[in-house]
C-alpha positions in Angstrom: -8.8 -27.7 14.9 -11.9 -26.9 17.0 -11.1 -25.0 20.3 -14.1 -25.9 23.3 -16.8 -23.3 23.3 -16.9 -23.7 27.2 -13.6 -25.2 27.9 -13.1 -26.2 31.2 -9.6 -25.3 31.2 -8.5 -28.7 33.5 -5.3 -29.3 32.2 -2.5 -29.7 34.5 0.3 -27.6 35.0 3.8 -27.6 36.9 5.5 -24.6 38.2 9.1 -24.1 35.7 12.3 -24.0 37.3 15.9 -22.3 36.2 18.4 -19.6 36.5 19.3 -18.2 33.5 16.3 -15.7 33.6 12.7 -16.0 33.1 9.8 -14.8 31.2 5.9 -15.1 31.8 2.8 -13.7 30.0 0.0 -14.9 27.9 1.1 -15.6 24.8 4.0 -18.1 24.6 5.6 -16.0 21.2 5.5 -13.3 23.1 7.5 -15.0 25.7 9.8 -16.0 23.2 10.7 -12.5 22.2 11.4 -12.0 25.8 13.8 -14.3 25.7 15.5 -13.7 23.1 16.6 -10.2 24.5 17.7 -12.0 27.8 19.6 -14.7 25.3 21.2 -11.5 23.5 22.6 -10.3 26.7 19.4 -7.5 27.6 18.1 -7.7 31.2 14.9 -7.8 32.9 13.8 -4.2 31.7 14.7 -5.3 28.0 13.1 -8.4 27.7 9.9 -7.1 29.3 9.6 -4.2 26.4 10.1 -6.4 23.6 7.8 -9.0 25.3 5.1 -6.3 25.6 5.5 -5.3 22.0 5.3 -8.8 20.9 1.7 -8.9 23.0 0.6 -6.1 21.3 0.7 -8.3 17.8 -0.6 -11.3 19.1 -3.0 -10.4 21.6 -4.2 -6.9 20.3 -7.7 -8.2 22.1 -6.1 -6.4 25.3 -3.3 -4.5 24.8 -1.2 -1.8 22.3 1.1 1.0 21.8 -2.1 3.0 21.7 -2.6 2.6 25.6 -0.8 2.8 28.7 1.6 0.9 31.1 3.0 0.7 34.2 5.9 -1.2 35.6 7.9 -2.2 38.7 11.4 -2.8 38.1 13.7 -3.8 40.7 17.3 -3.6 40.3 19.0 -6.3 42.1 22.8 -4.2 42.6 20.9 -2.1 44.9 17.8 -3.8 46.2 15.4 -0.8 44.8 12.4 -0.9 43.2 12.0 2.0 41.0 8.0 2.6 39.4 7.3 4.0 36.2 4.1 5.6 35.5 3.5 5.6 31.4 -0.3 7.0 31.5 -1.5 9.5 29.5 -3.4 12.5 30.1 -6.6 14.2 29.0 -6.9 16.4 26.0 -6.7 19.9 27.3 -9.4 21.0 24.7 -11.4 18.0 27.0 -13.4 19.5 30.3 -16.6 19.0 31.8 -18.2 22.5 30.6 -17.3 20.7 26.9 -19.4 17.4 27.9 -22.5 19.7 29.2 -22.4 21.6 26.4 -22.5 18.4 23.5 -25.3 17.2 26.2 -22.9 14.3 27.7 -24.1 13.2 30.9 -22.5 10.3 30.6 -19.8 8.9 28.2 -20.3 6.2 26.6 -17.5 3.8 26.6 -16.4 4.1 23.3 -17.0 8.0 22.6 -13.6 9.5 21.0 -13.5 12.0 24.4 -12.9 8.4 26.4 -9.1 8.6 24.4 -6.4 9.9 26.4 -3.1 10.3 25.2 -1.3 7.0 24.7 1.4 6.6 27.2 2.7 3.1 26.3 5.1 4.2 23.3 7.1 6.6 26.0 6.5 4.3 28.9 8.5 1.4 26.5 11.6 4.1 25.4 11.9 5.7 29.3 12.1 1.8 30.5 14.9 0.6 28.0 16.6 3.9 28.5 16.9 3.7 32.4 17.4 0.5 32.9 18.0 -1.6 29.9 20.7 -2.1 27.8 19.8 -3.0 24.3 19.1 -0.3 21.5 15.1 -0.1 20.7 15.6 -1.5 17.5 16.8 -4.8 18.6 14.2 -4.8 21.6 11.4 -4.4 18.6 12.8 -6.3 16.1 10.8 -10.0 17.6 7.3 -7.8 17.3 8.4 -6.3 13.9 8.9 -9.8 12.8 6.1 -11.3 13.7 3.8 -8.7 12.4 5.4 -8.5 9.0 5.2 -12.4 8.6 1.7 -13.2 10.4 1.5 -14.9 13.4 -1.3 -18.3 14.3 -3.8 -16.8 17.0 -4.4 -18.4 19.9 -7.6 -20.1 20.9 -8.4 -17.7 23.7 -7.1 -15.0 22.1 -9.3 -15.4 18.8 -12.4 -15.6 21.1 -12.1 -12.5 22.6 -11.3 -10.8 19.2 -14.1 -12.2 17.9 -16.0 -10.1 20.3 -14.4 -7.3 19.4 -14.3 -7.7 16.3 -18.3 -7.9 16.3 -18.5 -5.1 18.9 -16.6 -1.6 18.4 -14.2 -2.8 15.7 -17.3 -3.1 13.7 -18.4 0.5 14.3 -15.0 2.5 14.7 -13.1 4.3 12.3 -10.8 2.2 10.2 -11.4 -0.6 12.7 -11.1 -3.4 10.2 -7.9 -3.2 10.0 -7.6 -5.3 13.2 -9.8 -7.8 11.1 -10.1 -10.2 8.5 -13.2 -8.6 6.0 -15.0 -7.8 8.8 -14.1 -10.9 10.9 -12.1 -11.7 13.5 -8.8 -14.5 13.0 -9.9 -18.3 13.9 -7.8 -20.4 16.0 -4.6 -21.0 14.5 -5.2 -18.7 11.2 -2.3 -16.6 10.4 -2.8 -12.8 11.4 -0.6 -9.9 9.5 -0.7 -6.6 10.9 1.9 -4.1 8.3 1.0 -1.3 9.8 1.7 -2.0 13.0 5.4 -3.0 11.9 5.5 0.3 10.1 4.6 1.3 13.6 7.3 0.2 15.7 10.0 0.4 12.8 9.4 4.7 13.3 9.8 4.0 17.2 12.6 1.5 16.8 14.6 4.0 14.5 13.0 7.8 15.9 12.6 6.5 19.6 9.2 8.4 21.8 9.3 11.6 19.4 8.4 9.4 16.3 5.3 8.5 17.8 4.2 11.9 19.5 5.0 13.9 16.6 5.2 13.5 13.2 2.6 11.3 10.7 2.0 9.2 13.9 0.8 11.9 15.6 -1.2 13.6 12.7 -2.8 10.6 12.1 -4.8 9.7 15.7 -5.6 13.6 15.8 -6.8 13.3 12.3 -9.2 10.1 13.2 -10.3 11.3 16.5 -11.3 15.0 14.8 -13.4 12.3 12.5 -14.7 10.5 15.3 -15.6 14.1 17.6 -12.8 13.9 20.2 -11.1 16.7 21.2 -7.3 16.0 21.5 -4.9 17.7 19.6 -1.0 17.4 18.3 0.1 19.6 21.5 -1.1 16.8 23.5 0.7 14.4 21.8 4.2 16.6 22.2 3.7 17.4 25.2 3.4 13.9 26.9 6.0 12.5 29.3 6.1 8.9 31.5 7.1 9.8 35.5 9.0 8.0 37.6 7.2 7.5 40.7 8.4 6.6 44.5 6.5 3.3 44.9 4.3 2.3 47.6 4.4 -0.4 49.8 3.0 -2.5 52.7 4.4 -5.0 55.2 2.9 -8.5 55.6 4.2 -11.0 57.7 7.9 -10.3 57.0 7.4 -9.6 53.1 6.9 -6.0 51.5 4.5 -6.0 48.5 4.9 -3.1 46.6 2.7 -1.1 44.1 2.7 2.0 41.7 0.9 4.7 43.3 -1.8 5.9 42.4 -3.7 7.3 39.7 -3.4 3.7 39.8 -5.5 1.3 42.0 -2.4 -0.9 43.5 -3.0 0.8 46.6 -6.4 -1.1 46.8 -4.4 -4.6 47.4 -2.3 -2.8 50.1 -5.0 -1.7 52.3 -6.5 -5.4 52.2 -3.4 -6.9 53.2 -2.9 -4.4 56.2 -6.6 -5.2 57.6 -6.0 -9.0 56.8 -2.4 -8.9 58.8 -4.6 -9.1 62.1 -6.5 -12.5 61.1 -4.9 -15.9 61.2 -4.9 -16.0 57.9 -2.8 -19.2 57.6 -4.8 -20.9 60.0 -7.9 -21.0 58.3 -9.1 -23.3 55.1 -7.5 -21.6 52.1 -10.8 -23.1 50.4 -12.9 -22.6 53.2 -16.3 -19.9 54.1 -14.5 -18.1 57.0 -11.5 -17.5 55.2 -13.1 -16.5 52.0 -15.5 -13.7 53.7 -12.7 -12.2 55.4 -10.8 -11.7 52.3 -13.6 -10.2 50.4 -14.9 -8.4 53.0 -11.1 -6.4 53.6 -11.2 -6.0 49.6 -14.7 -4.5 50.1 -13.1 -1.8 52.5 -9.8 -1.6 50.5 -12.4 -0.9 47.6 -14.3 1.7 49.3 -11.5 4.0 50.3 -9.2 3.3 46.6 -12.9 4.5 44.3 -12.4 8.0 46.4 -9.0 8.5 46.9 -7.2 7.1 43.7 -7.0 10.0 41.0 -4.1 12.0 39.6 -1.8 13.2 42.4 -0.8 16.1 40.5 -4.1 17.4 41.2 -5.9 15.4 43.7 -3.1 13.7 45.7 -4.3 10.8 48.4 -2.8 11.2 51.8 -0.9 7.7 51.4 0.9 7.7 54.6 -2.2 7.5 56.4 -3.7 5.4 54.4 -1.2 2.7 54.8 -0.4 2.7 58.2 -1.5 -0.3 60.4 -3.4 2.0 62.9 -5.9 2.8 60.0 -5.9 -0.7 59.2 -6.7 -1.2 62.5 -9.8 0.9 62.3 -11.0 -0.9 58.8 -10.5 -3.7 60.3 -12.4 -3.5 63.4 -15.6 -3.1 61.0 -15.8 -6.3 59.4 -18.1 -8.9 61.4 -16.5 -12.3 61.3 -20.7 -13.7 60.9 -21.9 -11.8 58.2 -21.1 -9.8 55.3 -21.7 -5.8 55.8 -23.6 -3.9 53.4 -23.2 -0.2 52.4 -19.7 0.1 53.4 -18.2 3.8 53.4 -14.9 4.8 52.7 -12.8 6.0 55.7 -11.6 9.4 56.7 -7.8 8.6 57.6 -6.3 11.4 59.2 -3.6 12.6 56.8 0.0 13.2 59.0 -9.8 -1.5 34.4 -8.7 -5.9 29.6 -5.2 -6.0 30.0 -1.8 -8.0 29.4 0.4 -8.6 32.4 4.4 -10.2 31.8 6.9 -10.9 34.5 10.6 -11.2 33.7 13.5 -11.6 36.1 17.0 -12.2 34.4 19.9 -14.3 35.4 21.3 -11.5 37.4 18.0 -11.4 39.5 16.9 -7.9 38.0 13.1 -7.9 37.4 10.9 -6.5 35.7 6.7 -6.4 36.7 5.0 -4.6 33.6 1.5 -4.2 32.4 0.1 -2.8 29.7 -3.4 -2.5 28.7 -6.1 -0.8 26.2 -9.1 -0.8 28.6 -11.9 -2.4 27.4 -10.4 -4.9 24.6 -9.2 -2.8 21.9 -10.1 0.0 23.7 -12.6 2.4 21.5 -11.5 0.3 18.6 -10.6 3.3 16.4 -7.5 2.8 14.6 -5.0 5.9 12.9 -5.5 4.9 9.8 -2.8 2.7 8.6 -0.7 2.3 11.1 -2.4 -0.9 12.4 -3.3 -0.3 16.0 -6.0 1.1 18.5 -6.3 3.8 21.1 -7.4 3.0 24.6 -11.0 4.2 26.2 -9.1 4.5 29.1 -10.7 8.2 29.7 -14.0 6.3 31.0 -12.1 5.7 34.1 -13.0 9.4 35.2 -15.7 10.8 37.3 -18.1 14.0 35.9 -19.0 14.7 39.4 -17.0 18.1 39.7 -17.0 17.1 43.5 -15.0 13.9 42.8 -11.2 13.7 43.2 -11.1 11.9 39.7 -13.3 14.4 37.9 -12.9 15.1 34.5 -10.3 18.0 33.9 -8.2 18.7 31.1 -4.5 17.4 31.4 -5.3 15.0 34.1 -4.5 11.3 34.2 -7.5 9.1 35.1 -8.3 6.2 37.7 -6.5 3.5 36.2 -7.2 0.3 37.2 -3.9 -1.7 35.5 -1.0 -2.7 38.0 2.0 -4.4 38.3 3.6 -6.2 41.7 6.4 -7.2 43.1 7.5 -8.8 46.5 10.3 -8.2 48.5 11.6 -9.8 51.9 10.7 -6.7 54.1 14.0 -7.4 56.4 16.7 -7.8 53.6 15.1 -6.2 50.4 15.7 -9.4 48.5 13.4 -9.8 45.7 10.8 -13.0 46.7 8.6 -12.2 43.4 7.2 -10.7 40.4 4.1 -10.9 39.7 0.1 -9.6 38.5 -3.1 -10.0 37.5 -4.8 -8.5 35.1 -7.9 -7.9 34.2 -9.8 -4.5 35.5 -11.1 -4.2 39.3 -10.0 -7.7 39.4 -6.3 -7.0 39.6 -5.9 -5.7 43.0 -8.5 -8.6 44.1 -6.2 -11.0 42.1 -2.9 -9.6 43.7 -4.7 -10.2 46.7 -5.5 -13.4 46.8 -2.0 -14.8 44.9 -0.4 -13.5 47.8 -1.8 -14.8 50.3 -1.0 -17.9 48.4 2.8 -17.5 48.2 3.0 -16.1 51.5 0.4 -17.8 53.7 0.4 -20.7 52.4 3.6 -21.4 51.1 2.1 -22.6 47.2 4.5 -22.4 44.3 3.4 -20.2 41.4 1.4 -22.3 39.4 -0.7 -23.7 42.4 -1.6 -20.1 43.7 -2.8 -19.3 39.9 -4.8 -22.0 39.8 -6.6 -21.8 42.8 -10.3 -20.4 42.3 -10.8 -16.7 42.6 -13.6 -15.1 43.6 -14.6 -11.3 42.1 -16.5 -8.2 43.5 -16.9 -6.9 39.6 -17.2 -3.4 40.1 -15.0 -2.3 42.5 -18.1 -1.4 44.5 -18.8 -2.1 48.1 -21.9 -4.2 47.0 -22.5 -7.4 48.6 -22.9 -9.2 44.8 -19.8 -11.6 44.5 -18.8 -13.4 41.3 -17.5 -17.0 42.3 -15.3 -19.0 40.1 -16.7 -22.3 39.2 -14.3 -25.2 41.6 -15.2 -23.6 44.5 -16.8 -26.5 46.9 -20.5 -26.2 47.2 -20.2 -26.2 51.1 -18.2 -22.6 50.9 -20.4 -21.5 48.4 -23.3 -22.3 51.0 -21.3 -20.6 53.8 -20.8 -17.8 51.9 -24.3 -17.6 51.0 -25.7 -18.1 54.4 -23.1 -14.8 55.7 -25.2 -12.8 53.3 -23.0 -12.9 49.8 -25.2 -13.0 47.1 -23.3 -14.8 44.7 -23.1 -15.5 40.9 -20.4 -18.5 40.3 -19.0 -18.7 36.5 -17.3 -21.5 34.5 -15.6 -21.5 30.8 -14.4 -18.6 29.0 -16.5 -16.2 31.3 -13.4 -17.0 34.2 -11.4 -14.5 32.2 -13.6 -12.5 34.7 -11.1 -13.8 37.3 -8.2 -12.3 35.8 -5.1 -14.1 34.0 -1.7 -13.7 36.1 1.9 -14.5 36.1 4.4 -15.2 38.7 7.9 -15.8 38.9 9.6 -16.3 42.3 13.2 -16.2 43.1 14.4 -18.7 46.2 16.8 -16.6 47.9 19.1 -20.0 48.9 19.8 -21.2 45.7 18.5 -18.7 42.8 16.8 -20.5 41.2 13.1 -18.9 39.7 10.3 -20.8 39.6 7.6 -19.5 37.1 4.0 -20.0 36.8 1.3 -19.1 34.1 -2.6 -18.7 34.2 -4.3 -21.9 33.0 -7.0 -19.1 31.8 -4.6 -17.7 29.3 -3.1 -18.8 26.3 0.5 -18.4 27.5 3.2 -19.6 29.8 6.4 -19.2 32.0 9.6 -20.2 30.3 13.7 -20.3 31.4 16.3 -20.2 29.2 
């Protein structure tokens, strides 16, 4: 079968209803792991492991146990939302003076020094062991099975391999094992991956320890001593997930909530608090006015999030301040309705990034908002040698200016730009949704712009994911904006005319725009309605 070099993805989709728990992600047999744990009697935080295991088989392209995660979980009993931060840290061999003195200005993106210590292996154990119910090895049995037996690869999925697979796969240690001779899996070809089961089989029966110590362990110290890194089996040992207090802001009588920072969640808070004082619902959805006022607050909420997200171990961000409306206020009051601003500058508050995203909520209306990601594809693309996965480059996320708040420092966790969300009615603490975006600087743009969606304009989930997205690609403040192709020429025009320079993009280049996944919970009747990117290859399903 040929898959569309430059498919226009124009398929239609309807939003899925039910009530006996839900699952949505981007690979539909990943989704079906998910629900087997919720079939099995597992909940929300259950069926979101093994559906991120199962991921990391079939769409290896973005995620794996040799990255990090992060995840919401909200426990319907008591109406909390509880945050788990599963990234890892710097080597502590790994410091700036090192850098200048191999004459590293700059790291590359797939340098061995970019690897920090993977975080998703403990992140997966600490969530099942807090809030779950099943024992690891049934959670990783679906992902066991399907990597022992081989799997068909998606049509989106083999595309982005196949750029990976031409890209660092082809120059990283042992990176063919994430190939077929040298080649990446076509559409529909089978794909086994032993060495990945081998993998999870030693986490499944030795829980986090089997991965930070032991021939795990001595394997990725082993390859990245071959490739020049710098980390060590101490900083394997001495890695640990933290549980987090979440943060939050208010919008028009719902609370979206984030994970803190080191990552960039905070980013899609500050927009909603400057867009809270526009008439947001009053203005075309599709329209030029509406459209520069979004990007413009994500242009501010940009600015302040590339200074003040870094590890808050070291470098904490005065969040209170941050957050509240009167600094909102103050953002706001610098965005000109006519034009678009250039050289925005973070503020001074007074003080008083490719992924996989999956949402699961379970008949008992626990859910679960979990991402997990390698970076840039498959990350450095250097695999431990036979154990059939790859470490993240999430390490490029920090800053060597020593000035920075996300410098370079040994031990520290870098920016990170994956993040899971999750609504809540702000006056009951009732769970309204669960939901992301992935997909680098784009997720906090994509949370964004979802939610204003669900909230402002009362869509279902599949209507707000398939609405066109627009992009500001770097995170920067810069007035170049990526478009997504089905925007009407008249608000492209508009936008133009404001002082946007724009750059609109069609095909496979919308994975630009992110690929989300929401599932909403009515609060009458219970049921969830679930909705899935039409620029993925997966889907929402009920049981």
């Amino acid at each position: 079968m040929n898959f569309p070099a430059n498919p226009n993805f124009a398929s239609r989709r309807s939003p899925v209803a039910g009530r006996g728990g839900m699952v949505a992600t981007s690979q539909p047999l990943a989704v079906a792991a998910g629900l087997a744990m919720l079939r099995d009697g597992g909940n929300a935080a259950d069926a979101a492991v093994a559906t991120a295991a199962a991921l990391n088989v079939t769409e290896p392209t973005s995620t794996g146990i040799g990255g990090d995660c992060f995840a919401l979980y909200y426990e319907a009993a008591s109406r909390q939302v509880y945050a788990l931060n599963g990234s890892g840290r710097a080597p502590a061999a790994l410091s700036l003076e090192l850098l200048a003195k191999q004459g590293i200005r700059e790291l590359p993106l797939y340098h061995a020094h970019t690897v920090t210590v993977p975080g998703a292996a403990a992140g997966w154990c600490d969530l099942v062991a807090r809030h779950g119910r099943l024992p690891m090895a049934e959670v990783l049995a679906p992902a066991i099975e399907l990597a022992e037996a081989g799997f068909p690869v998606a049509p989106v999925t083999s595309y982005f391999w196949g750029r990976g697979a031409a890209n660092q796969l082809s120059q990283a240690p042992n990176g063919a094992e994430l190939t077929i001779d040298g080649r990446a899996p076509k559409p529909g070809e089978l794909f086994r991956n032993p060495g990945l089961a081998r993998t999870f089989r030693r986490l499944a029966e030795g829980g986090a320890a089997a991965f930070y110590e032991g021939e795990i362990a001595e394997a990725i110290v082993a390859v990245l001593a071959k490739a020049g890194g710098a980390m060590s089996a101490a900083d394997l040992a001495a890695h640990s997930s933290s549980w987090e207090e979440p943060i939050f802001a208010d919008y028009r009588g719902y609370r979206v909530w984030e994970c803190p920072p080191n990552g960039q969640g905070l980013a899609a808070l500050l927009a909603l608090n400057i867009l809270e004082g526009f008439d947001i619902a009053g203005l075309d959805p599709m329209g030029a006015e509406r459209w520069h006022l979004m990007v413009e607050a994500m242009r501010l909420a940009f600015a302040d999030t590339r200074w003040f997200v870094a590890d808050p171990a070291t470098n904490p961000a005065p969040l209170d301040a941050l957050l509240s409306k009167d600094y909102a206020a103050q953002r706001r009051a610098l965005i000109d309705a006519g034009r678009a601003v250039a050289d925005v500058e973070r503020g001074r508050p007074t003080a008083s990034s490719d992924t996989v995203y999956l949402s699961v909520v379970d008949a008992e209306g626990n859910a679960c908002s979990f991402i997990n990601s390698n970076y840039h594809g498959f990350g450095t693309g250097i695999v431990p040698e036979g154990w059939g996965f790859t470490l993240q480059n999430r390490g490029y996320g920090f800053s060597l200016d020593p000035a920075h708040p996300n410098a370079l420092a040994p031990g520290k966790r870098p920016y990170h730009t994956i993040i899971p969300a999750l609504i809540t009615h702000a006056e009951s603490g009732e769970l309204f949704a669960s939901y992301g975006v992935m997909g680098g600087y784009m997720q906090p743009q994509g949370h964004l712009q979802v939610a204003l969606g669900l909230i402002d304009d009362g869509l279902d989930p599949q209507a707000a994911l398939d609405r066109p997205r627009f992009c500001i690609e770097d995170g920067s403040a810069s007035l170049e904006l990526a478009v997504e192709e089905g925007l009407p020429a008249e608000t492209q025009a508009g936008l133009g005319a404001m002082g946007h320079r724009l750059n609109e993009v069609g095909g496979l280049g919308r994975a630009l725009f992110g690929r989300g996944q929401v599932i909403l919970r009515d609060r009458e009747s219970g049921v969830l309605w679930g909705g899935s990117d039409p620029r993925a290859d997966g889907l929402a399903m009920t049981l």
